[in-house]
N, C-alpha and C positions, 0 to 999 in steps of 0.2 A: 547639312542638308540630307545626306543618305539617313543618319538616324533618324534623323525627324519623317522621310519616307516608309522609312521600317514599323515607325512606330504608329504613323498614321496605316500602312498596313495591315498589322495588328491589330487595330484596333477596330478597320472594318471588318476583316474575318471575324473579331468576337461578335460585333455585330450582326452579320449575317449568318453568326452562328446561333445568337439570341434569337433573332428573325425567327428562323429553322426550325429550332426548341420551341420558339410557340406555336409555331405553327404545325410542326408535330402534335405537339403535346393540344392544342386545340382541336387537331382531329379525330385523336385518341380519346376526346371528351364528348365528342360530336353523334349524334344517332346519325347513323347510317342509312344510305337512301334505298331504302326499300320497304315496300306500303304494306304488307301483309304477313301474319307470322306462315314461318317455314319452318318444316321438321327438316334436319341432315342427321345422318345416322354416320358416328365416326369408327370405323372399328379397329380393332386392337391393336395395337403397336406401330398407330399412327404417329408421324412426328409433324414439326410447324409445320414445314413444307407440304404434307399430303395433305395437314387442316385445312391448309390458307388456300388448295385448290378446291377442296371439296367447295368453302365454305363460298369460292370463286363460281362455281358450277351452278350454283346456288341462285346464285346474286345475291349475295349479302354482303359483299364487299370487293374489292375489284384484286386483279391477281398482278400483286406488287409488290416491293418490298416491305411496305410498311405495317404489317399486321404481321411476319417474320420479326421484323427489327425492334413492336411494342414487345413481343412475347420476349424477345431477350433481354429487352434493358428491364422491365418488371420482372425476370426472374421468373416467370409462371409459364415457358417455352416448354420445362419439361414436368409440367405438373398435371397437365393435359390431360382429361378422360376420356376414355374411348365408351360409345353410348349413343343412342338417340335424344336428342333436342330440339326443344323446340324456341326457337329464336323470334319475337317480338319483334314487331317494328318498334325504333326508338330508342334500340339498344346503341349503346355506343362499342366502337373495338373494345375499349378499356372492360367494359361492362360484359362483353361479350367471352373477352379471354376470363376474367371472372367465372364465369356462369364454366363455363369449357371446364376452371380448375375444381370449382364446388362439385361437379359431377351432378347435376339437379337433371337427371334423365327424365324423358315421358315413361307414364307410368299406364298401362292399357291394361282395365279391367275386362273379363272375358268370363261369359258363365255360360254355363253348363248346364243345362236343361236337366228336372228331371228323369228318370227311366231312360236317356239313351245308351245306343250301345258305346262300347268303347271304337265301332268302327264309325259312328255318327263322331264323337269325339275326335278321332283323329281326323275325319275330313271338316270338321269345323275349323280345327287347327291347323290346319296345313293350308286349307283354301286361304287363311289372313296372316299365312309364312313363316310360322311358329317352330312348324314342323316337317319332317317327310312322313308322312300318313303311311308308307310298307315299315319302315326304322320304329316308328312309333308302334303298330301292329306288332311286328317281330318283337316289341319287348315285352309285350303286354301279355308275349305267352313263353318269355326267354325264360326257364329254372331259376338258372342261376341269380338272375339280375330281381326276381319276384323275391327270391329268397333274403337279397339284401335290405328289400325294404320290411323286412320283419314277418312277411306272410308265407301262408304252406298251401299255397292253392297253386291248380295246374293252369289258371291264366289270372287276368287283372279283370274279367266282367265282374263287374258289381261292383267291385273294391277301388274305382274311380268318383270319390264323394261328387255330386251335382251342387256347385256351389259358384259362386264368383271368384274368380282369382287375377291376382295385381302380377302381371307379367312383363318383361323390362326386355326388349329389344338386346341382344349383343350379350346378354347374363340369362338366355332362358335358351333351354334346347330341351331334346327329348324325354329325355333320363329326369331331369329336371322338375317337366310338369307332370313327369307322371310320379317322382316319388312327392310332390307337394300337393295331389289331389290324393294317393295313399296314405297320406302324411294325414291330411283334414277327415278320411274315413273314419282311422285308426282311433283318433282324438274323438271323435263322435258317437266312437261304440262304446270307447271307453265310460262315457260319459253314460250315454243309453243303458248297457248292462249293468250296470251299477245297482240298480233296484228291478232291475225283467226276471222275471220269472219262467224256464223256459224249460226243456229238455234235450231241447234242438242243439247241435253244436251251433257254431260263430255260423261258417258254410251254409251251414242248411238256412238258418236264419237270413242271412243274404238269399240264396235264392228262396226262399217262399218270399222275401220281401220285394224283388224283384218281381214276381208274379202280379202279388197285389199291387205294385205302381203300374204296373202296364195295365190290372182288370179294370181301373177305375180312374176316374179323375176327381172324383168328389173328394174332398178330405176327410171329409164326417165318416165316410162308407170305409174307410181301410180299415179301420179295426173288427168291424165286422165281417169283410172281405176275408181279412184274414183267421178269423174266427172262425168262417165256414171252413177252411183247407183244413184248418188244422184240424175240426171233426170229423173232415173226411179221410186226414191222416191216420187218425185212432180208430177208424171204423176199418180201416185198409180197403177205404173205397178209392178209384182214381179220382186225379183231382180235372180231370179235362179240361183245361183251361187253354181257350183259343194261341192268345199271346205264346205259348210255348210251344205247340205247333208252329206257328209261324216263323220262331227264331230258330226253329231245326230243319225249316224250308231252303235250300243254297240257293232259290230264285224267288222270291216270293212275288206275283205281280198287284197284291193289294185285294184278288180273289180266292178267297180262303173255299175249299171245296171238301163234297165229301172224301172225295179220294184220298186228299190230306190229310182229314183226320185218321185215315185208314194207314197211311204211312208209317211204317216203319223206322222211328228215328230217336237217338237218343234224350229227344227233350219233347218226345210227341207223349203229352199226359194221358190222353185219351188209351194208349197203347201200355204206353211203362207204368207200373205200378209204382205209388209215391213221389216224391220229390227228383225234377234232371237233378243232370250231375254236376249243377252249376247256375249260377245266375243267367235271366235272360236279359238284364240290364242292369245299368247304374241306378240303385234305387235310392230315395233321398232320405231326409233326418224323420220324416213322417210315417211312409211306409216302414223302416225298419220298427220302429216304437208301437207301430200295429204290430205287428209280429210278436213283440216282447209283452207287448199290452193288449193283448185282442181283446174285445169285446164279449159281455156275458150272452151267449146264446147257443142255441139249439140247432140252428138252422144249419142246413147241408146243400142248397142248392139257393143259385140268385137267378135273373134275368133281366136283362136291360127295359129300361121302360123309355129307348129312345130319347131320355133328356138329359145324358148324363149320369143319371142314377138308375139304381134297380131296385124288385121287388125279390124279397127274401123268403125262401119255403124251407117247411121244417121236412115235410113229405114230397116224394115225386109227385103223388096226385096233387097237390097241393103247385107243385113247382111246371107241371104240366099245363093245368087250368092257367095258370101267369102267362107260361110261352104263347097259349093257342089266344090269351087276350092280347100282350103287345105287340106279337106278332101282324095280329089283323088289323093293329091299330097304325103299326110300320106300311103295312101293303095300302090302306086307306091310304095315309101319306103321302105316299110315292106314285099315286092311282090319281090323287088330285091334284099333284102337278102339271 
């Protein structure tokens, strides 16, 4: 009688132990109750324990032992990637500690406007957590750390390429995106100089191209843009260009004055004879290829004609009679609002 109790026993523990098993193992198969995908960000040298809270925080599954106890019997407890994810409804745990071991992060494209400064760039990137925008700042004119990405310049303006870039939560920090935007310059000049024809160093070629992407927004106009500077470089006349006054203003309020151009500053063109001493901007694959390729012409002075584009003179008188037409044709404008 005792063994026959023992054995019956037995035999309900395996029972309830089958039960159990599938009933684990069926919840382990099961999507998870929650309606809408979630990003969780896991960072580094997380273990099951801090996952299964985060992932509790969450709501994407409840704080128990059972999302601990899948990750150890499959063996994938410590295969764990630390990263941001983003989590589907209708994943299952099973599916989810998966996803966790593949390391299939979010991957957040981020571009970069052309011609901004490297201080527009750092507060782009910091306002959406990238970065700390003084950290980023501070390297952009650190020696030493310029030095390691292969360049001989006294900051990083200009030499931050204007391009899209794929950046990963938890694997991107400072240093980072600013030698992968170095990085994409580097390759692009490489490529550019290849057949330019120039006299200009690397430098100087950044800044007049930086010039031309601030004179203009036309794309058609940058070779010639830059065609003028450069005659006015060979003539040793200044090249007065607004845009670089303004980047040597420490308050600029958006009213450019005479006073201004009267100022005294190392990137005031009106004043300094030839090229600042550096880029006023990030300039893009366009503008620089003006510089290496300008346009066949004569001309030494432009003026805007209000629509985005300008009109080109080979003479002041020439370039004078232009100012005194769009000018009057700007004051009408603004007269019949």
């Amino acid at each position: 009688m005792r063994s026959a109790l023992l054995r019956a026993a037995a035999l309900g523990l395996l029972v309830a132990l089958a039960a159990a098993g599938g009933w684990f193992w069926s919840w382990a198969n099961s999507p998870l109750s929650f309606d809408t995908a979630t990003v969780i960000f896991i960072p580094r040298g997380s273990g099951v324990g801090r996952i299964t809270g985060l992932l509790a925080e969450k709501g994407i599954i409840a704080d128990d032992l059972r999302f601990p106890l899948l990750a150890r019997l499959t063996g994938l407890g410590s295969r764990l990637r630390a990263g941001e994810f983003r989590v589907a409804p209708g994943l299952s745990p099973l599916a989810l500690l998966r996803l966790l071991e593949r390391g299939e992060v979010v991957r957040h494209r981020i571009t970069v406007p052309e011609g901004w400064t490297v201080r527009q760039v750092a507060t782009l990137l910091a306002a959406r957590g990238w970065v700390d925008a003084d950290r980023f700042l501070a390297l952009s004119t650190d020696a030493r750390y310029i030095s390691s990405l292969g360049l001989d310049v006294p900051a990083l303006e200009g030499y931050l390429f204007p391009d899209t870039y794929v950046l990963v939560r938890g694997a991107t920090d400072e240093q980072l995106i600013l030698r992968m935007m170095v990085s994409r310059f580097l390759a692009v000049w490489q490529e550019l100089a290849e057949d330019g024809e120039t006299t200009l160093t690397r430098h100087q070629v950044v800044t007049l191209a930086s010039i031309v992407e601030k004179e203009t927004g036309a794309p058609l106009e940058r070779p010639l843009i830059a065609r003028v500077f450069l005659n006015r470089l060979v003539r040793g006349m200044r090249l007065q260009s607004d845009p670089t006054v303004i980047y040597g203003l420490p308050a600029f309020d958006g009213n450019l004055t005479r006073s201004d151009l009267r100022r005294k500053t190392p990137y005031n063109t009106y004043v300094i004879p030839g090229l600042p001493p550096g880029p006023i901007c990030n300039p893009g694959r366009a503008a620089l290829a003006a510089v290496l390729h300008p346009a066949d012409s004569d001309a030494l002075y432009f003026v805007s004609r209000n629509d985005g584009t300008h009109q080109f003179s080979r003479t002041l008188r020439e370039h004078n009679r232009a100012v005194r037409r769009y000018q009057r044709a700007r004051h009408g404008k603004e007269a019949g609002k």
